[in-house]
Backbone as JSON, one array per atom type, in Angstrom:
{
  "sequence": "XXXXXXXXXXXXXXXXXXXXXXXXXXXXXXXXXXXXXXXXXXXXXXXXXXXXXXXXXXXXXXXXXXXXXXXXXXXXXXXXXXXXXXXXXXXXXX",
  "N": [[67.85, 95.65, 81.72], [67.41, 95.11, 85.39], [66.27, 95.45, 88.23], [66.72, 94.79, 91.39], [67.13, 95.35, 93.94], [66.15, 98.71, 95.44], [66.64, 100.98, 97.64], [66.6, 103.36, 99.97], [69.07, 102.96, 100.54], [70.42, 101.26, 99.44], [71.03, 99.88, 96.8], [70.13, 97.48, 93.76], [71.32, 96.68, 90.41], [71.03, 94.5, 87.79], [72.95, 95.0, 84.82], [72.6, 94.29, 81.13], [74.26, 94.09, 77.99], [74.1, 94.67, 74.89], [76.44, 95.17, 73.45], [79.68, 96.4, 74.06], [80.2, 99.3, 76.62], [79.87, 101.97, 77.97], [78.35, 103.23, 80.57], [76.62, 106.05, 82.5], [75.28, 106.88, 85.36], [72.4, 108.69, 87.04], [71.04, 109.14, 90.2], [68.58, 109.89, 92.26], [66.51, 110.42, 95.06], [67.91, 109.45, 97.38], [69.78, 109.32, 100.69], [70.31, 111.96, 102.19], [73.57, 113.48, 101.83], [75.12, 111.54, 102.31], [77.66, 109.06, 102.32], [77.79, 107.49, 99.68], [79.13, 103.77, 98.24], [80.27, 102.28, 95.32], [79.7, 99.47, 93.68], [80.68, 96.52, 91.32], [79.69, 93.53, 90.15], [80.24, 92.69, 92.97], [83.19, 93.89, 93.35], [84.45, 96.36, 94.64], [84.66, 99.9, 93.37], [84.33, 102.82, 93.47], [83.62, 105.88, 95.3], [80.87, 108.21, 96.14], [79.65, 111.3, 97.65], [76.44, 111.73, 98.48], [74.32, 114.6, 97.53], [72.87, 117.59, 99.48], [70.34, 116.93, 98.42], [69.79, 113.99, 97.63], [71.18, 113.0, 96.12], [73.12, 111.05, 93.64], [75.27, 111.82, 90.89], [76.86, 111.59, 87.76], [77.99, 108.83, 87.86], [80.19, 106.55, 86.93], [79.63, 103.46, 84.82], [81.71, 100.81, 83.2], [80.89, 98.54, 81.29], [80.06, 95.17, 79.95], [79.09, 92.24, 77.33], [78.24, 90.76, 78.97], [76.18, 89.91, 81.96], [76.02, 92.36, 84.64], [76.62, 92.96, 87.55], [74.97, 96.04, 89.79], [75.9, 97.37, 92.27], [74.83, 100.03, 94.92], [75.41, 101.25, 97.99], [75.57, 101.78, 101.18], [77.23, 100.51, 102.67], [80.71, 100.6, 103.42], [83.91, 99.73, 101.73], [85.76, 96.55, 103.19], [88.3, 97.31, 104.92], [91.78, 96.9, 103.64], [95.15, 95.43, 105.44], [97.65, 97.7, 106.87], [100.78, 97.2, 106.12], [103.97, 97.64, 106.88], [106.58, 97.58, 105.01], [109.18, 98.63, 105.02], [111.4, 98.09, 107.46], [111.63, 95.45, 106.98], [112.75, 95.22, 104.6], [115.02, 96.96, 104.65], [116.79, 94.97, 106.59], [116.94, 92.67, 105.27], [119.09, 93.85, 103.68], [121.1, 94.26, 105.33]],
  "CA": [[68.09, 96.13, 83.08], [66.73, 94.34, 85.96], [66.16, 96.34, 89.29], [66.98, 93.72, 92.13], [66.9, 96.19, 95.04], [65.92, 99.59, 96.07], [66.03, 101.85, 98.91], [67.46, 105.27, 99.98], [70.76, 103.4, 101.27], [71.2, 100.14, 98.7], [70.73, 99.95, 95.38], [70.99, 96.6, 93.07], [70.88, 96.63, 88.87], [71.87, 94.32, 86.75], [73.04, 95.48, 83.13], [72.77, 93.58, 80.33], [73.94, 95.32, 77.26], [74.29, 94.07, 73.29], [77.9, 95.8, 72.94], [80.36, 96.97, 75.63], [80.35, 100.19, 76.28], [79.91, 102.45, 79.09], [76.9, 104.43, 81.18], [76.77, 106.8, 83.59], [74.16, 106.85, 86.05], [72.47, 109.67, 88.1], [69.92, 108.57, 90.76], [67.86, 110.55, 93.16], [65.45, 109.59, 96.24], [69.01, 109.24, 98.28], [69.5, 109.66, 101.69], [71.16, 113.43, 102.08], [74.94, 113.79, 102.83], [75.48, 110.24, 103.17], [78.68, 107.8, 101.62], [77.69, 105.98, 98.75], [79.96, 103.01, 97.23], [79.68, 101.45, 94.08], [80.49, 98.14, 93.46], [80.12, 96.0, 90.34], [80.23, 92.65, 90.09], [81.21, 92.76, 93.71], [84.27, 94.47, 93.49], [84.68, 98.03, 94.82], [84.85, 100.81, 91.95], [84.41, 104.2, 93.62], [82.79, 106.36, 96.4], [80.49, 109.48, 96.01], [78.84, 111.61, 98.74], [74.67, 112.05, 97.93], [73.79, 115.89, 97.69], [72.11, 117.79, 100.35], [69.04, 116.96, 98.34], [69.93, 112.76, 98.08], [71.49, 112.69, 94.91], [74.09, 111.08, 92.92], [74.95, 111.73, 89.47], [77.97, 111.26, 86.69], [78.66, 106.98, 88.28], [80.3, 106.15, 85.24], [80.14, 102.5, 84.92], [82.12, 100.68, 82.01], [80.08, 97.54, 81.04], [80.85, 94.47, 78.7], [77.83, 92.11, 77.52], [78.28, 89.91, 80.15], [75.17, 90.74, 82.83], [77.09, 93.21, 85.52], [75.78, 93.42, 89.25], [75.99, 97.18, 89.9], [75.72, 97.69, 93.74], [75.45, 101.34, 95.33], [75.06, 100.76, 98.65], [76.29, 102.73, 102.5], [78.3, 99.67, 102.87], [81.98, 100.42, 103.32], [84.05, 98.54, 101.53], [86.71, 96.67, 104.26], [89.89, 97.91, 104.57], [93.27, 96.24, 103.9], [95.86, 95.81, 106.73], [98.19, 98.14, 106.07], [101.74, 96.48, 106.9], [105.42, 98.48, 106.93], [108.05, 96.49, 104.83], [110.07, 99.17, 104.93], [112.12, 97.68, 108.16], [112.41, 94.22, 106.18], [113.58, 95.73, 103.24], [116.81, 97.22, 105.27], [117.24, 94.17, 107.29], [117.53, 92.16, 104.05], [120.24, 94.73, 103.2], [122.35, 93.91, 106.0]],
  "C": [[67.08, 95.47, 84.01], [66.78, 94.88, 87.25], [65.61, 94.75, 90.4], [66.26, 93.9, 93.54], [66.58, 97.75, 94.74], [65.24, 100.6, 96.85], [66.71, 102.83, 98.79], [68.86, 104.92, 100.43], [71.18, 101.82, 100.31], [70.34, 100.03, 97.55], [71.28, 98.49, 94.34], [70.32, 96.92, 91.79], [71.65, 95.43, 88.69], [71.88, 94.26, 85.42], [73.42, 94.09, 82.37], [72.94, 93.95, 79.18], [74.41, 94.22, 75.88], [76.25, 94.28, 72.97], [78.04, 96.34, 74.06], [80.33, 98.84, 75.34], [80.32, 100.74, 77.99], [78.67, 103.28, 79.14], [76.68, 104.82, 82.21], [75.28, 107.04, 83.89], [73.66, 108.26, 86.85], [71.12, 108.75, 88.73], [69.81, 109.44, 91.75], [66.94, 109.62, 94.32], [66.3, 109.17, 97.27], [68.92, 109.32, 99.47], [70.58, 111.18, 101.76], [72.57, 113.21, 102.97], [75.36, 112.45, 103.28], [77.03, 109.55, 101.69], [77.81, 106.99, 100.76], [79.18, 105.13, 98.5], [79.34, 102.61, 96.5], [80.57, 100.68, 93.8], [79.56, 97.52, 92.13], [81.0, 94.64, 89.98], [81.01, 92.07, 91.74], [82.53, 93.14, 94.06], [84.09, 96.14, 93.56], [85.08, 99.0, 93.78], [84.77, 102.2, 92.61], [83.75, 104.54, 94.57], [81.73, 107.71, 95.49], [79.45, 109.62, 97.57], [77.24, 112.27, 98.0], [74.94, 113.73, 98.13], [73.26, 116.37, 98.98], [70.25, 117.4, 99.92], [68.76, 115.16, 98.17], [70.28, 112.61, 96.54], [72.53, 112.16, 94.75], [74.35, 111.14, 91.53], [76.92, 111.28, 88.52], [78.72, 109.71, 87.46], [78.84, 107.0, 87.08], [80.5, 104.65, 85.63], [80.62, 101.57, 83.78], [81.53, 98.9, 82.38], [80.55, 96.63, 79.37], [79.48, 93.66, 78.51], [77.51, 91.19, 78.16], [77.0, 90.89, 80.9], [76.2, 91.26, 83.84], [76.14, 93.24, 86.46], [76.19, 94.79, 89.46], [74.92, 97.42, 91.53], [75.91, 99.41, 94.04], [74.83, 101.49, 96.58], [76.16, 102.26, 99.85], [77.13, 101.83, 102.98], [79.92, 99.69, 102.83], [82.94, 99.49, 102.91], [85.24, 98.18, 102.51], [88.1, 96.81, 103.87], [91.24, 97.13, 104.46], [94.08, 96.76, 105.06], [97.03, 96.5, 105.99], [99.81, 97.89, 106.96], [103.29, 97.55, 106.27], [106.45, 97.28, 106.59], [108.9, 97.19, 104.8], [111.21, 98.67, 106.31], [112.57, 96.09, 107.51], [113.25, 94.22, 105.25], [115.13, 95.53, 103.76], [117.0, 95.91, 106.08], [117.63, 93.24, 106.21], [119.01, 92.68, 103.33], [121.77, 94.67, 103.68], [123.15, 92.75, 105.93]]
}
C-alpha cells in the first residue's frame, strides 16, 4: 500500500495485493456531511456521504494484483448528456 495523497476532501492509495481479492475500507478524519466518490483506477465506482463525525466505512473495493489507484475524493464524477431516442425510435417506425 502506498499512500499518494491525503486530506479531509481527497484521498489517493495504491493497492498492491499477491492474490485478487477484495477489501473494504473505513476511514475517518473526513470532512462532516460531505459527498465522497470513489474511483479506482480512474473510473467511478460509488458515492457515500461522511458521518456527522467525518467518516466513511464498509468502501468495498474488489482488487486484482495489478497495482489499483483507489481515489476518494469531493470530486463529482461528470455527468452524461442525457439524450431522448424515444422520438427517433417512432419516426423510424413510420
Amino acid at each position: 500500500r502506498t499512500i499518494n495523497n491525503w486530506t479531509s476532501s481527497n484521498i489517493s492509495i495504491t493497492e498492491t495485493l499477491s492474490v485478487t481479492g477484495d477489501l473494504t475500507y473505513g476511514i475517518t478524519g473526513l470532512s462532516p456531511n460531505t459527498n465522497y466518490y470513489i474511483y479506482t483506477n480512474g473510473s467511478y465506482q460509488s458515492n457515500q456521504t461522511s458521518t456527522v463525525t467525518g467518516e466513511l466505512s464498509s468502501i468495498l473495493i474488489s482488487l486484482t494484483t495489478a497495482a489499483t489507484n483507489i481515489e476518494i475524493n469531493t470530486t463529482q464524477p461528470p455527468s452524461l448528456p442525457v439524450t431522448d431516442y424515444t422520438q427517433a425510435i417512432f419516426d423510424w417506425w413510420d
